[in-house]
C-alpha positions as CSV (number, residue, x, y, z in Angstrom):
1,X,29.6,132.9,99.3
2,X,31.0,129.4,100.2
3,X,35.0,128.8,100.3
4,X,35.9,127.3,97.2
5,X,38.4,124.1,98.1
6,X,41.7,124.1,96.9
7,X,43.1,120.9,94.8
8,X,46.2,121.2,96.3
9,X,45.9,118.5,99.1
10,X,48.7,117.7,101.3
11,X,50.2,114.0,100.0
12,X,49.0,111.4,102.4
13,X,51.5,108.7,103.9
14,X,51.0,106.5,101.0
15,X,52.2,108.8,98.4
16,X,54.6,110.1,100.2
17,X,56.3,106.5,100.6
18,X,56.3,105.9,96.9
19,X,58.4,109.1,96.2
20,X,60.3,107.8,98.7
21,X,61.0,104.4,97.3
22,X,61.3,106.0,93.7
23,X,63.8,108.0,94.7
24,X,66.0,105.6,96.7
25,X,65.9,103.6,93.6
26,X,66.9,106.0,91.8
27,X,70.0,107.0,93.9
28,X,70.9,103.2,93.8
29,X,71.2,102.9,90.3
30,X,73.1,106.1,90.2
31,X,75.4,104.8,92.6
32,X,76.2,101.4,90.8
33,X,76.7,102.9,87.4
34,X,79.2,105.6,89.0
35,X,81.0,102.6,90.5
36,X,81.3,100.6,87.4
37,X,82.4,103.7,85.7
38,X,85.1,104.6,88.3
39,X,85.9,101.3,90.2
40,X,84.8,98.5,88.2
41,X,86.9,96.4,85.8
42,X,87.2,97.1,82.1
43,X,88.4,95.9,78.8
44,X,91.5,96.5,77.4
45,X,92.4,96.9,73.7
46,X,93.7,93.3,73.4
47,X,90.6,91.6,74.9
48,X,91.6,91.6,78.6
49,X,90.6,92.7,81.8
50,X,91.9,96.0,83.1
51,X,91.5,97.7,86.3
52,X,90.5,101.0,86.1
53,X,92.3,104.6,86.8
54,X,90.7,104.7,90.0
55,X,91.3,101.0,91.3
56,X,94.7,101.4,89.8
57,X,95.2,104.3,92.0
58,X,93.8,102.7,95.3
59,X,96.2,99.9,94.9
60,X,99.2,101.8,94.1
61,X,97.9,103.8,98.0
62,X,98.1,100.2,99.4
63,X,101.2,99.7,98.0
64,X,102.7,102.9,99.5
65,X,100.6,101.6,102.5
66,X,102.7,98.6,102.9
67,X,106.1,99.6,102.1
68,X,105.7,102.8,104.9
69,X,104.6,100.0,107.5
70,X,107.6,97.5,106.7
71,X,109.8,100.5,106.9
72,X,108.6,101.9,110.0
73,X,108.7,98.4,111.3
74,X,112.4,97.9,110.2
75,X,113.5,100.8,112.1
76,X,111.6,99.4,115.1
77,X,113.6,96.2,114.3
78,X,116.5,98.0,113.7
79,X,116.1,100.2,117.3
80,X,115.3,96.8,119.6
81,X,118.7,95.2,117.9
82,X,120.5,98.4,118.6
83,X,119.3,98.0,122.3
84,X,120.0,94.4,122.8
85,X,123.6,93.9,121.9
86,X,122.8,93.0,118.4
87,X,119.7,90.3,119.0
88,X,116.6,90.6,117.4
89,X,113.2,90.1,118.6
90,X,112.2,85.9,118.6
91,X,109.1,87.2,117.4
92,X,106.5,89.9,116.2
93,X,104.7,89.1,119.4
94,X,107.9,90.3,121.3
95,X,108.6,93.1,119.2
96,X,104.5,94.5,119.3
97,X,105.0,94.3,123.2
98,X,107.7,96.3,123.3
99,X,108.4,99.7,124.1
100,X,109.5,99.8,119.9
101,X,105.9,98.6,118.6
102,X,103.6,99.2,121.5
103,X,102.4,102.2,119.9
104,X,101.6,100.7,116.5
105,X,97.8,100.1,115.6
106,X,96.6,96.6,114.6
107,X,96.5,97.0,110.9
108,X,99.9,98.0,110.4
109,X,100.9,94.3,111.1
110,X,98.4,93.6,108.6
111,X,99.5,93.6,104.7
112,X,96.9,95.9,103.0
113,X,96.9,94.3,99.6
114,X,95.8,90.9,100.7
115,X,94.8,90.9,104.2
116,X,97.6,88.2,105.3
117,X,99.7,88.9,108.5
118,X,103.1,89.9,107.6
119,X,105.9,87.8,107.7
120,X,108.6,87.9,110.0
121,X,112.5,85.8,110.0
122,X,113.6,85.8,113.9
123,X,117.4,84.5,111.8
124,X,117.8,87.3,110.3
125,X,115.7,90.2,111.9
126,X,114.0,90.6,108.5
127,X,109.9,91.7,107.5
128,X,108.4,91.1,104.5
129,X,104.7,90.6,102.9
130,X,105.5,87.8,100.9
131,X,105.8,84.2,102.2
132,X,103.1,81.5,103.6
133,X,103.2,84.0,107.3
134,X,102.9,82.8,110.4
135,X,101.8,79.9,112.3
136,X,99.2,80.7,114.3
137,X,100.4,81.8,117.4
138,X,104.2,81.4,116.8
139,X,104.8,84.7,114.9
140,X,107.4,82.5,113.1
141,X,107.2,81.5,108.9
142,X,106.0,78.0,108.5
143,X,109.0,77.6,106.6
144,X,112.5,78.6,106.4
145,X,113.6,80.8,104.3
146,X,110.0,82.1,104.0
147,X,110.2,85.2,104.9
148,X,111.6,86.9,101.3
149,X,112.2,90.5,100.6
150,X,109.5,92.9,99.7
151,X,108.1,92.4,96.3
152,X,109.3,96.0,94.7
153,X,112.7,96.4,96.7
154,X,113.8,100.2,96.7
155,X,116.7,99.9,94.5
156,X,115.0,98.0,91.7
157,X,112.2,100.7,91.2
158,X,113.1,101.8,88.3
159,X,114.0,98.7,86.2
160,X,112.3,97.6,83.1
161,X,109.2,95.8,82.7
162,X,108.9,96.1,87.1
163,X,105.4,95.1,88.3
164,X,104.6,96.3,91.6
165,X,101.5,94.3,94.1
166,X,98.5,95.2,92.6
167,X,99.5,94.7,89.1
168,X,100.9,97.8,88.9
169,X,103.0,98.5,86.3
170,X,106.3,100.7,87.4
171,X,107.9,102.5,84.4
172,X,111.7,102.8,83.5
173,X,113.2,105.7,85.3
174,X,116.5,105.4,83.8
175,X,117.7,108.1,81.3
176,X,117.7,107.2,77.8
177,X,120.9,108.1,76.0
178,X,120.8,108.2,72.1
179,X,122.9,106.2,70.2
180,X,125.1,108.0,67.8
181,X,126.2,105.1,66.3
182,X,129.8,105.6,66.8
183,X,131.7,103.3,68.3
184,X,133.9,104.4,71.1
């Protein structure tokens, strides 16, 4: 009796690099459409663009990015002017090398929203990510008066019709009181 030969064959090389090229094809597409579905722009009910839940969300994280950086920058501010009979640092260059922002990384000079260099006042000790930021190597605004608060300043959180960077919109925190139209 002679062996009878099996039709299962192993697949040769050239087979097996078309499954191979299928299925990274495959995982491609599946990859964009999960992105438009999650990260990519949509259309709102009156016709314009809107960011989606997810991009919303990773903007509002940048937002709380920033603010916790100008805030932790502030109190480094804040200690160097304690230390130095009320003067401020002349520039971010003086306060990075410090002993107060020596241990801060690179990025958190950096404002995450747009990618521009924060902006620092030496008149007024003040940081902000607003403003034209500084000339190269002077770590002073271009301009005076350029370095203007933050965009959402804490005690404004909460009033109507606030949009935050990113395009975020912040609602009304304040607590509605019904009128009982009575006057007082």
């Amino acid at each position: 009796m002679t062996p009878v030969k099996s039709r299962l064959v192993a697949p040769t090389a050239a087979r097996r690099r078309g499954q191979s090229l299928i299925g990274l094809l495959a995982v491609a597409f599946i990859l964009i459409v999960l992105y438009m579905m999650f990260l990519g722009p949509r259309v709102g009910q009156n016709g314009q663009s809107e960011h989606s839940v997810a991009r919303q969300s990773i903007d509002r994280a940048k937002d709380v990015s920033l603010e916790s950086n100008l805030s932790q920058i502030r109190m480094a501010i804040s200690m160097y002017k304690n230390d130095n009979d009320g003067k401020v640092p002349a520039s971010l260059d003086e306060l990075k090398n410090s002993s107060y922002g020596r241990g801060f990384p690179p990025e958190m000079w950096v404002n995450p929203l747009d990618g521009k260099p924060l902006v620092y006042d030496p008149a007024t000790g003040s940081i902000s990510a607003q403003g034209s930021g500084p000339a190269p190597g002077t770590g002073a605004p271009n301009a005076p008066g350029a370095g203007a608060p933050a965009a959402n300043p804490p005690g404004n959180a909460g009033s109507p019709g606030t949009v935050g960077p990113g395009g975020i919109k912040i609602p009304d925190m304040q607590p509605k009181v019904p009128d009982s139209g009575e006057a007082p």
